[in-house]
C-alpha positions in Angstrom: -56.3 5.0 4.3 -54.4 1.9 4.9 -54.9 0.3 8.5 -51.9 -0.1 10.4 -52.8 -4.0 10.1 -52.6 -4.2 7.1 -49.0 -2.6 7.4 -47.8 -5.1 9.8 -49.5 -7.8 7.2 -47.1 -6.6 4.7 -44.3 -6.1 6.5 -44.6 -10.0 7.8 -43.9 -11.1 4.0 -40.9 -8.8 3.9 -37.1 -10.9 4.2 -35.1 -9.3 6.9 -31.7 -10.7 6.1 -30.7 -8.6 3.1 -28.8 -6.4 5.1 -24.9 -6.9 5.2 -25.0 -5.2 8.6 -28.1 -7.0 10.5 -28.9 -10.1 11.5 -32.2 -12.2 11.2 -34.6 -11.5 13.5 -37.6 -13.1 12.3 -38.5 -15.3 9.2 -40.8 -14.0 6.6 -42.2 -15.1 3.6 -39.6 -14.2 0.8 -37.2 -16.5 2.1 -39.6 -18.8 0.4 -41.2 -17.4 -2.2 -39.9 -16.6 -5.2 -42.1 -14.2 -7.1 -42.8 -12.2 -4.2 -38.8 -11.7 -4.0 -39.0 -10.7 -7.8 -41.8 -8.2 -6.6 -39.3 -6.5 -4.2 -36.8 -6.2 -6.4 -39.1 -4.0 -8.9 -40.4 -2.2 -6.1 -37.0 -1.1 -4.7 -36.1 0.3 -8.2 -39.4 2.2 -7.9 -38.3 3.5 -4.7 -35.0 4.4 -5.1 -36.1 6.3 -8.1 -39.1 8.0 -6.2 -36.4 9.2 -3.7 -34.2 10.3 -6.4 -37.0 12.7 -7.5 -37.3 14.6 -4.1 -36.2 17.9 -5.4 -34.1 19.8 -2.7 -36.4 22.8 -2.3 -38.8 20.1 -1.4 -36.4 18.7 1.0 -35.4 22.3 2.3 -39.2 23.0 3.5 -38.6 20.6 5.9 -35.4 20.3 6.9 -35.9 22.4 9.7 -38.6 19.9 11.1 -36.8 17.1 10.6 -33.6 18.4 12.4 -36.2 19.4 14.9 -37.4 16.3 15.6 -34.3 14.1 15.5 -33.8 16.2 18.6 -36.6 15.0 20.5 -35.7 12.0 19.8 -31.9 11.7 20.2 -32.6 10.9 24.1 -35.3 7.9 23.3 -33.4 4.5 23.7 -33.9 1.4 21.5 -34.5 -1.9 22.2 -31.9 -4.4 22.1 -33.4 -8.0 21.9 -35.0 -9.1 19.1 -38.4 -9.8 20.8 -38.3 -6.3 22.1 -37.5 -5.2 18.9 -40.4 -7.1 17.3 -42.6 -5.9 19.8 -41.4 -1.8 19.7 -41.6 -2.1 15.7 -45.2 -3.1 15.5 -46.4 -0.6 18.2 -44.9 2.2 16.5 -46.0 1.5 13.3 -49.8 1.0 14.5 -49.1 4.6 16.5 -48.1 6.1 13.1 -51.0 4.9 10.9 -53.0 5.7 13.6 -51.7 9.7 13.7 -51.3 10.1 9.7 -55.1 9.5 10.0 -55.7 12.3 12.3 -54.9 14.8 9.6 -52.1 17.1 9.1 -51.6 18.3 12.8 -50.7 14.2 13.1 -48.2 14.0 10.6 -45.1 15.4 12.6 -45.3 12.5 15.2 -46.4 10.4 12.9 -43.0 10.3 11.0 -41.8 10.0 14.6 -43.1 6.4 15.0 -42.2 5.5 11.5 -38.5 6.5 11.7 -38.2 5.0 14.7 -39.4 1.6 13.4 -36.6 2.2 10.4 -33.9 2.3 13.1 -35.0 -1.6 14.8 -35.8 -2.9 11.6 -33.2 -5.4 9.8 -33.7 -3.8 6.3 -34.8 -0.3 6.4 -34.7 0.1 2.4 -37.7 -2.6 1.9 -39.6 -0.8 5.0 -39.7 2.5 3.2 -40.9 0.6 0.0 -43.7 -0.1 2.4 -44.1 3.5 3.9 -43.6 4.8 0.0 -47.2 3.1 -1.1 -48.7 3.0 2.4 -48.6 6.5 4.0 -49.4 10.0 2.7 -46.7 12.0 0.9 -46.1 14.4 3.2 -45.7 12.2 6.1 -43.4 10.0 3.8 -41.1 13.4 2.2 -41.1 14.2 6.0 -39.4 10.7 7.0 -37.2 11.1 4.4 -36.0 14.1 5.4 -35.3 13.3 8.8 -33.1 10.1 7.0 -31.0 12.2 5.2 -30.4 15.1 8.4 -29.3 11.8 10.8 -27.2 10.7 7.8 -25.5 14.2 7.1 -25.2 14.2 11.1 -23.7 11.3 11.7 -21.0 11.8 9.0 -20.3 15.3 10.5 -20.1 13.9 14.2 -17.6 10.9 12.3 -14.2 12.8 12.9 -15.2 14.0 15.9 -15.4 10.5 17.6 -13.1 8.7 15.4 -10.0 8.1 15.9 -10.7 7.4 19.6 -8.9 9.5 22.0 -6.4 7.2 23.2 -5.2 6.9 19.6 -3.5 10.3 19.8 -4.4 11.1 16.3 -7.2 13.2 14.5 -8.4 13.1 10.6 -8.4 16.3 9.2 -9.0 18.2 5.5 -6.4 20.0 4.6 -8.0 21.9 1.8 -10.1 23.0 4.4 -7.0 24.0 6.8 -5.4 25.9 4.0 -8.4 27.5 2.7 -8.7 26.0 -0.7 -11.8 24.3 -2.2 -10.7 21.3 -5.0 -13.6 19.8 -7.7 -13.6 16.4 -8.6 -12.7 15.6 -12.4 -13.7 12.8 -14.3 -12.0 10.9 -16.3 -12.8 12.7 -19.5 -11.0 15.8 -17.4 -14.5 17.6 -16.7 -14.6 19.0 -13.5 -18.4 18.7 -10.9 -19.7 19.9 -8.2 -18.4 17.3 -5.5 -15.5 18.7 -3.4 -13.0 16.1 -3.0 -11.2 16.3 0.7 -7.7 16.2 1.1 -7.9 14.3 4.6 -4.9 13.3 6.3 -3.9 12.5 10.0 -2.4 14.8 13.0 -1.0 14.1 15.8 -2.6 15.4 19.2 0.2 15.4 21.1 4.2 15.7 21.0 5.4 12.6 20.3 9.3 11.6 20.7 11.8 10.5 17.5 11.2 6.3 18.5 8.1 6.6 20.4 5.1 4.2 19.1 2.1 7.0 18.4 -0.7 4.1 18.3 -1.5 0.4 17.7 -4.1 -0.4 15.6 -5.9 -4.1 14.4 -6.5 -4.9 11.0 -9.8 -4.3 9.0 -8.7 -7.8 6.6 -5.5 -9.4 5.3 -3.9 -12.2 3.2 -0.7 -13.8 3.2 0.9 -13.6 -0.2 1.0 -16.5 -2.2 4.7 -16.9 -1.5 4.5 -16.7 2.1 1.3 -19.4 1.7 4.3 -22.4 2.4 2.8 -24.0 5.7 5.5 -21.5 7.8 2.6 -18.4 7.9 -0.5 -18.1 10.1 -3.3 -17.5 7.6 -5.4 -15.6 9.3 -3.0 -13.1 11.5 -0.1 -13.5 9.3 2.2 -14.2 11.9 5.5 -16.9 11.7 4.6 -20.2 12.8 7.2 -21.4 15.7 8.5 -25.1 15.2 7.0 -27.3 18.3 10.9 -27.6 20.7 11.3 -31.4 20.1 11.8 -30.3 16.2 13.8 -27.9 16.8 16.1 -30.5 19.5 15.5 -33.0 16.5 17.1 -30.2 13.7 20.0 -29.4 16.1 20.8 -32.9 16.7 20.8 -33.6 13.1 22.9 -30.5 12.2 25.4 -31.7 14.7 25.4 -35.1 13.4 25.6 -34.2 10.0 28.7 -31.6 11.0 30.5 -35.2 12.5 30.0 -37.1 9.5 30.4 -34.2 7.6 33.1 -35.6 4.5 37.0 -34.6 3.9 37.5 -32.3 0.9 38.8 -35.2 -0.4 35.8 -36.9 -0.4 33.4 -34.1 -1.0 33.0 -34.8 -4.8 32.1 -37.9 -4.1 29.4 -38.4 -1.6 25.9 -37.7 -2.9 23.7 -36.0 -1.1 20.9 -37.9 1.2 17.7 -35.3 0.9 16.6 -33.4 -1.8 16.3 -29.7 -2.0 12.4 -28.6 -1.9 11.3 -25.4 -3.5 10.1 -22.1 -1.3 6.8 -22.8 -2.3 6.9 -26.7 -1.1 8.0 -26.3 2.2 7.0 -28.7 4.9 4.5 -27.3 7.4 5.5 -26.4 10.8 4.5 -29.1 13.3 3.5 -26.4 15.7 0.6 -25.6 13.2 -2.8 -26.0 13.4 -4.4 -26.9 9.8 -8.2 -26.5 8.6 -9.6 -29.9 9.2 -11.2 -29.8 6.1 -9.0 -28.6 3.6 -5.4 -28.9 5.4 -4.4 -26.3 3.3 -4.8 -23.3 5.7 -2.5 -23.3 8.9 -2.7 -21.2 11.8 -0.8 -20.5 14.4 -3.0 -21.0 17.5 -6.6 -22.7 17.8 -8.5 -19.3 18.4 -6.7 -17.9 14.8 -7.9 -21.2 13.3 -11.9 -20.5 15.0 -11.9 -17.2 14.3 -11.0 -17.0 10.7 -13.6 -20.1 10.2 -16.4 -18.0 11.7 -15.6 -15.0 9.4 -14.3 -16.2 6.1 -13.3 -19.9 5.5 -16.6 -21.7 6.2 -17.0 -20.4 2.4 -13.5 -20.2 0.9 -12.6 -23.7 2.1 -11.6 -25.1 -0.7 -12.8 -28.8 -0.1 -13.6 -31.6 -2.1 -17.1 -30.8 -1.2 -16.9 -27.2 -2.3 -16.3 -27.5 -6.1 -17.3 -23.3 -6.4 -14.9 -22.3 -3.5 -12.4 -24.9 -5.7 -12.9 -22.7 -8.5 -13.1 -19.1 -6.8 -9.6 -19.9 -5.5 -8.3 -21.1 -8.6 -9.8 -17.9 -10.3 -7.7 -15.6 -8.0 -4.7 -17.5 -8.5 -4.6 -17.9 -12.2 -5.3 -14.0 -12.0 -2.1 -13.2 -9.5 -4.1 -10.7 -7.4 -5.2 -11.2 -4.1 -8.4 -8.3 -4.3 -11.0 -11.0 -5.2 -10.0 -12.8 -1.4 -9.6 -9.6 0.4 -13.0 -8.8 -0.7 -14.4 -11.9 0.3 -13.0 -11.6 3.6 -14.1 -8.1 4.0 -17.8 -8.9 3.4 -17.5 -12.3 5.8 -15.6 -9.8 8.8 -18.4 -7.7 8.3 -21.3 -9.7 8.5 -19.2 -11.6 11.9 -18.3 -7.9 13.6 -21.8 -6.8 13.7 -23.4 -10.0 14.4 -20.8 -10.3 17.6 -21.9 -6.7 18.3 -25.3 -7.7 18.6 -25.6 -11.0 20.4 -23.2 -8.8 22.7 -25.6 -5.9 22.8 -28.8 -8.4 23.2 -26.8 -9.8 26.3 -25.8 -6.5 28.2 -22.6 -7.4 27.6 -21.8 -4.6 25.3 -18.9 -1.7 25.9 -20.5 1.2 23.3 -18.7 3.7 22.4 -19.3 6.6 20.2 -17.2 4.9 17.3 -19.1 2.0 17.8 -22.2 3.1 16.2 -20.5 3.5 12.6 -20.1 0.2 11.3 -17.1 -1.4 9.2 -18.4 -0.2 5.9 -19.0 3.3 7.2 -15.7 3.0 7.8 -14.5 2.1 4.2 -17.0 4.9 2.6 -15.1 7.4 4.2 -11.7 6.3 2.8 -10.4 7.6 -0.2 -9.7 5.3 -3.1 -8.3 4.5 -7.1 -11.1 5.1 -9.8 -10.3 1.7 -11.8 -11.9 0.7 -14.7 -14.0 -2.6 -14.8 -12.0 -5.4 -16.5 -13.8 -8.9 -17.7 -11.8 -10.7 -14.6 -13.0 -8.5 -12.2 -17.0 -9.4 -13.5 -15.7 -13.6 -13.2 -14.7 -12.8 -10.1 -17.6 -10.8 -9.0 -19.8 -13.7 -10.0 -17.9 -16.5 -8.5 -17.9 -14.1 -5.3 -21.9 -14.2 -5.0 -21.7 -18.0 -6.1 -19.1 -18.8 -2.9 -20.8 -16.5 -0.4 -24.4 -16.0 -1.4 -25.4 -19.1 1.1 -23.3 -17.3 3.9 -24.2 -13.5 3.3 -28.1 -13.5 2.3 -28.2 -9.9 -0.1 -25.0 -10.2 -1.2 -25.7 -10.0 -4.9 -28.0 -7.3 -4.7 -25.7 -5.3 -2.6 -22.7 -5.9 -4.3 -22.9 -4.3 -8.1 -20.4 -4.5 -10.4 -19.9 -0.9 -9.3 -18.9 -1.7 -6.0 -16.8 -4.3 -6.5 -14.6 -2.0 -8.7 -14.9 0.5 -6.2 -13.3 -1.8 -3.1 -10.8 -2.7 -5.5 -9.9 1.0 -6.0 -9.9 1.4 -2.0 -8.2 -2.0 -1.3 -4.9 -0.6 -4.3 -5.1 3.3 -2.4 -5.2 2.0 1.1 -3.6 -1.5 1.8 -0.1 -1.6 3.0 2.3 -4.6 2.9 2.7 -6.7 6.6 6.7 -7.1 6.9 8.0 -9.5 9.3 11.3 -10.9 10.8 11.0 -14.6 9.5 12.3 -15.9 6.1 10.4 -15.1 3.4 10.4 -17.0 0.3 11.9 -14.9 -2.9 8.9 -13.8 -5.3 8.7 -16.1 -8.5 6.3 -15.6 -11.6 3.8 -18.0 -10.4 3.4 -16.2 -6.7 4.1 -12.8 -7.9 1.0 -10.4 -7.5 -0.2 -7.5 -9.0 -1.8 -5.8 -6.0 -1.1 -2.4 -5.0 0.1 -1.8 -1.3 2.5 0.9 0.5 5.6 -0.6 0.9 9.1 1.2 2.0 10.7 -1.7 1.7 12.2 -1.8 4.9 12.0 -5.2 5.7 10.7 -8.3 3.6 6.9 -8.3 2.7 4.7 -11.3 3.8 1.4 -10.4 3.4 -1.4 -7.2 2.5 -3.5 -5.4 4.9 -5.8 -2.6 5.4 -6.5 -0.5 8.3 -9.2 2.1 9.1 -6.8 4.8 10.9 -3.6 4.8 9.2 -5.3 4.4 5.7 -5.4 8.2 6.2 -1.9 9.0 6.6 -0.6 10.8 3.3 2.4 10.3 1.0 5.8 12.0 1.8 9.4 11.1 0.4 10.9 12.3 4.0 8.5 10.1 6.0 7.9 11.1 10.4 6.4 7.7 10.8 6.3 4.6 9.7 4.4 1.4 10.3 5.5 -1.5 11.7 4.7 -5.0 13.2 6.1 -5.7 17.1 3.9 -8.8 17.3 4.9 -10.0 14.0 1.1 -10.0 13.0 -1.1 -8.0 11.1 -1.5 -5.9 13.7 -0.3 -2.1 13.3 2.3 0.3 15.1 3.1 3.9 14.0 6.4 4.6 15.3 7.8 8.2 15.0 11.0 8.5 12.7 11.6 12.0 13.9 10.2 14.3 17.1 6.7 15.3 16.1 4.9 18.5 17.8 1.3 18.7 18.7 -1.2 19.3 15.7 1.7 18.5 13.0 0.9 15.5 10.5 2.5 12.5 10.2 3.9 11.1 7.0 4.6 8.3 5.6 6.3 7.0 2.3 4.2 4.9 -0.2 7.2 3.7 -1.7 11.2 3.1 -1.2 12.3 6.5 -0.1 15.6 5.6 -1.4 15.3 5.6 -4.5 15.6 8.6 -6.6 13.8 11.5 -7.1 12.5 10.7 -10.8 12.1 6.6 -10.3 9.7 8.3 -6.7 7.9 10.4 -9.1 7.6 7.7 -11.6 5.9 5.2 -8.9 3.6 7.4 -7.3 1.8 8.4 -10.5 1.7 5.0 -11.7 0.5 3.4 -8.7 -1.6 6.1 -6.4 -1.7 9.1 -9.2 0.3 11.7 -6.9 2.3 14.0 -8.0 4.5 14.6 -5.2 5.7 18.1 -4.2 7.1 17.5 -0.9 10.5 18.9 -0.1 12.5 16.0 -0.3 11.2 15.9 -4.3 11.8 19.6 -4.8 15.3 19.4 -3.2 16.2 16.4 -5.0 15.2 18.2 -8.4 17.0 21.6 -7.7 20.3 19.3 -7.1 19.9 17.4 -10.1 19.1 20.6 -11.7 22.1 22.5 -10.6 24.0 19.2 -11.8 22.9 19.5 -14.9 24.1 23.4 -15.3 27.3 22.7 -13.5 28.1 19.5 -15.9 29.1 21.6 -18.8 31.1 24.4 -17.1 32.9 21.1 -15.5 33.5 19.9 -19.3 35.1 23.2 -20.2 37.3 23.5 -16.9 38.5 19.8 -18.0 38.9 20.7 -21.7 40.8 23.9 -20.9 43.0 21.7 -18.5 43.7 19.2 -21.0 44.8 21.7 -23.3 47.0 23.4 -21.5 48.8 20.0 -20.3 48.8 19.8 -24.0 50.7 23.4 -25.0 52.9 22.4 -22.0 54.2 19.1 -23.5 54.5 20.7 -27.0 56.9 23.6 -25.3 58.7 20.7 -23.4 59.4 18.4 -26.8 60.3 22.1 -28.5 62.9 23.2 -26.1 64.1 19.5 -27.1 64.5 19.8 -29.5 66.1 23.4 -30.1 69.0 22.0 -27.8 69.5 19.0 -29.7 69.6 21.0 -33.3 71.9 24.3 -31.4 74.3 21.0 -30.3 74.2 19.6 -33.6 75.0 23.0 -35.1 77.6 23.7 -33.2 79.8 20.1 -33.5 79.4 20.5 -37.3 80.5 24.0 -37.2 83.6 22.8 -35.0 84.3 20.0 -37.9 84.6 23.0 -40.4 87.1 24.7 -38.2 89.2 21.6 -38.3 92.6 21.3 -41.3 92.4 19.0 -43.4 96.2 19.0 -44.4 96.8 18.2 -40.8 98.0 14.8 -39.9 96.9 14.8 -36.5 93.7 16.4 -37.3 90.9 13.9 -37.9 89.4 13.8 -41.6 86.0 15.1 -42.1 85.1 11.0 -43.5 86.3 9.7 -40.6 84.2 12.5 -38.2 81.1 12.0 -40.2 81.2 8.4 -40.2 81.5 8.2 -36.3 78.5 7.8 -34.5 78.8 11.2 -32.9 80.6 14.2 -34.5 81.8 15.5 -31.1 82.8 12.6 -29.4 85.0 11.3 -32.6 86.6 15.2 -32.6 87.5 14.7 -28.9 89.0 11.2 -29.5 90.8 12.6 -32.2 92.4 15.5 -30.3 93.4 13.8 -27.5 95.7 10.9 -30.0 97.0 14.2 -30.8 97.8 15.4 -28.1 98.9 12.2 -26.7 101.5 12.0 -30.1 102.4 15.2 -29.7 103.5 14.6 -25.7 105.4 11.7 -26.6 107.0 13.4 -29.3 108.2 15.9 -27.0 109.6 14.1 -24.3 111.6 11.5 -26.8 113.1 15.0 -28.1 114.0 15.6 -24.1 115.8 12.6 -23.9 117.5 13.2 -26.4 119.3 16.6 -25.7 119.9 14.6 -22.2 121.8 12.0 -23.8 
């Protein structure tokens, strides 16, 4: 049997800062030594295959035990300072080589002492290498065991603390609501064993048509690259303000300019004095404060500018200094998406966040609550996300990732496979939304346009990408109840209420522009996300298209039918015509036929027909007749006078 000594001999040799989530606590040997890191690397592959080899029956036996005695010690309290730490961790393991020697009626406390060393210890995967090859199987299956039940416990327990009360909110599977139980498919359509969730969020309480239902920060964000014009705060996103002398200075000039301004007359002939610069050459607000190194990230107040230095631009300063950070940048911009960087500043906000937590912690200055003992990338495992499929940028950018933050975040490359990088991207294009804000944003051009995925209704203009660890869960509808929005003008989060929402109903909000159609919506969502939607909106907006469709060609006939009767109409019209014109016709030539010939007075059928109207030349005719025949008559009357 291995001495406890000897334990704490090996452990002494073992790095502690490969853990994304830990900090350094003491400094060991494979810092240093680069064969022995080679060593650890073989003998974690042995491990994690060991463990893969537990069969569950095996893990069933004692399952029961170990839930048993993560009881007794769910009251036991940890130290919080590193020496204490140091100190409890040796102790314990000493007590637990001590009781595996004792024989089998040891072994239960013994996996006691060793679990609890796990839980102050930096980087519990290289410690159970340890207990792997230096305590007996049983006491080692045992410790396992009791891993796996605190592991299956604290997920269970997650959406029972998280969201925090005040939030108003709860995540909940709807599959599980409704009864239903849904496989997961791969991509060659075969389905497994793993249930997939439907999680989404509910409201736990009645919330008002206008009311703001919670406020929430941001997990990580980045401007977009048209919005990166000196005008944006890089790290909170929010518009700079010009300093109140240039604004004074601007109004003067406009006012100046507006007296000098020239006559129409003079228009075409004064040149202008400044040139036009393009969106993306905008001067930088003087209100501003710029990275002293690279004075190409401005922020809007000094603690934006020291806070996004501590998490993320010590290592994606581009400098002159920095050739690799030079290049990673360069990298992400030749390949217009902003993933690379928001991975980059997800792993450096890590690493920050739980370092703050546990200087904070090691001071007693700590506020724990029960959300506070997941950490960010518990968080981000429980979101869902886009199966992608790895590209030849995405392993470029993986590698100039570990080359820029390697230095910074100790583990990195081992942590971060090509696996999970592909994996954050498929979270970051399910989950990120766009930040909107009131300021002026530059119009998207070829060179700034971006191929990121993000939830965007369009409501306002886009100037920047976000994620968030609430209202990542709030599902798709085309008749959105909420919707997010930005009263600071930062990253930071408000779901306001669109419509009244009762107690326990979910809230929705639209992935894209609700406006558009039913069939362009459709067309997005499957594109982008891979939801079919079947909300009502979609299925109301289909049935009226539909009953378009049916009604468009009993419309054609009504308008056929009506064109053809307007038709028979004007043929009846122009017949009637033209009957009258041919009974008039008939009846002036049959008028000419009654006519005599051998009658002076009567007009000659020559003379009738060569008139330009029958009729009208008989009429003329008969009344020179008749006006003959009066004066013939009245001469003979003054004659029998006389």
């Amino acid at each position: 049997m291995v001495s406890g000594k000897k334990i704490a001999a090996a452990v002494s040799v073992t790095a502690l800062v490969a853990g994304l989530s830990y900090m350094a606590y003491f400094d060991y040997k494979r810092r240093n030594d680069r064969q022995f890191r080679r060593k650890l690397r073989r003998d974690r592959k042995k491990v994690e295959k060991t463990a893969s080899k537990i069969s569950e029956p095996s893990l069933d036996e004692t399952s029961d035990l170990a839930l048993e005695l993560l009881g007794k010690l769910a009251n036991e309290s940890l130290p919080l300072t590193p020496e204490d730490k140091e100190q409890f961790f040796m102790a314990q393991v000493s007590k637990g080589e001590a009781l595996s020697g004792s024989g089998a009626s040891g072994y239960a406390e013994a996996a006691c002492c060793f679990f609890q060393a796990l839980k102050v210890y930096p980087n519990p995967v290289e410690l159970v290498m340890i207990y792997q090859k230096t305590t007996p199987d049983a006491v080692f299956k045992l410790v396992m065991a009791m891993m796996a039940q605190e592991v299956k416990q604290k997920q269970t327990r997650y959406f029972d603390v998280f969201p925090s009360e005040d939030k108003h909110v709860r995540i909940k599977d709807k599959n599980k609501m409704e009864g239903k139980t849904k496989f997961k498919e791969s991509q060659e359509g075969a389905k497994s064993d793993v249930v997939v969730p439907n999680r989404a969020l509910f409201a736990t309480r009645d919330v008002e048509a206008g009311e703001v239902v919670y406020e929430e920060e941001s997990v990580v964000s980045a401007l977009l690259p048209c919005a990166q014009n000196g005008k944006f705060c890089y790290h909170c996103l929010r518009a700079i303000p010009e300093k109140a002398e240039e604004k004074d200075e601007t109004e003067s000039a406009e006012e100046k300019a507006e007296e000098t301004e020239p006559t129409e007359e003079k228009a075409e002939e004064t040149e202008p004095t400044e040139e036009i610069k393009p969106a993306g050459e905008t001067k930088k607000s003087s209100a501003a404060f710029e990275c002293e190194k690279c004075h190409d990230a401005v922020y809007c107040t000094e603690k934006c500018r020291q806070d996004a230095y501590d998490a993320y631009h010590q290592f994606l300063c581009p400098t002159s200094s920095s050739s690799t950070a030079r290049e990673f940048a360069e990298l992400t911009q030749k390949s217009h998406e902003l993933a690379p960087i928001l991975i980059a500043k997800f792993f450096g906000t890590l690493v920050d966040r739980e370092k703050k937590k546990e200087i904070a912690r090691a001071l007693g200055v700590s506020d724990k609550s029960d959300t506070d003992e997941y950490t960010t990338w518990e968080h981000l495992e429980i979101m869902r996300y886009l199966e992608l499929i790895p590209t030849a940028s995405d392993a470029t950018a993986l590698h100039k990732l570990g080359e820029v933050m390697s230095a910074s975040v100790p583990g990195l490359n081992e942590f971060v496979t090509g696996e999970r990088y592909t994996m954050l991207k498929g979270k970051l294009d399910y989950n990120a939304f766009s930040v909107h804000t009131e300021g002026v944003v530059p119009k998207e051009t070829p060179e700034t346009h971006v191929s990121d995925t993000m939830r965007d209704d369009h409501s306002k203009s886009a100037v920047g990408i976000s994620m968030y660890l609430i209202s990542s869960h709030i599902a798709h509808n085309c008749d959105p109840n909420v919707q997010i929005v930005f009263p600071d003008g930062t990253d930071k989060a408000a779901i306001k209420a669109l419509k009244s929402i009762a107690v326990d109903e979910e809230l929705r909000i639209s992935y894209v522009d609700p406006s558009l159609g039913v069939e362009e919506r459709r067309k997005q969502l499957q594109a982008l996300y891979r939801v079919k939607c079947e909300c009502k909106k979609c299925e109301a907006d289909l049935a009226a298209a539909k009953a378009e469709a049916e009604a468009a060609p009993a419309v054609e006939d009504v308008e056929e039918k009506a064109a053809e009767a307007v038709e028979d109409k004007a043929a009846e019209v122009v017949e009637s015509v033209e009957d009258k014109v041919e009974d008039a016709e008939e009846k002036a030539n049959e008028a000419v036929k009654t006519i005599d010939p051998s009658d002076e007075g009567t007009p000659s059928f020559a003379a009738v027909a060569a008139s330009p109207s029958p009729v009208a030349a008989v009429e003329a005719k008969t009344e020179e007749t008749e006006e003959a025949d009066t004066e013939e008559a009245e001469s003979e009357e003054f004659s029998d006078d006389e």
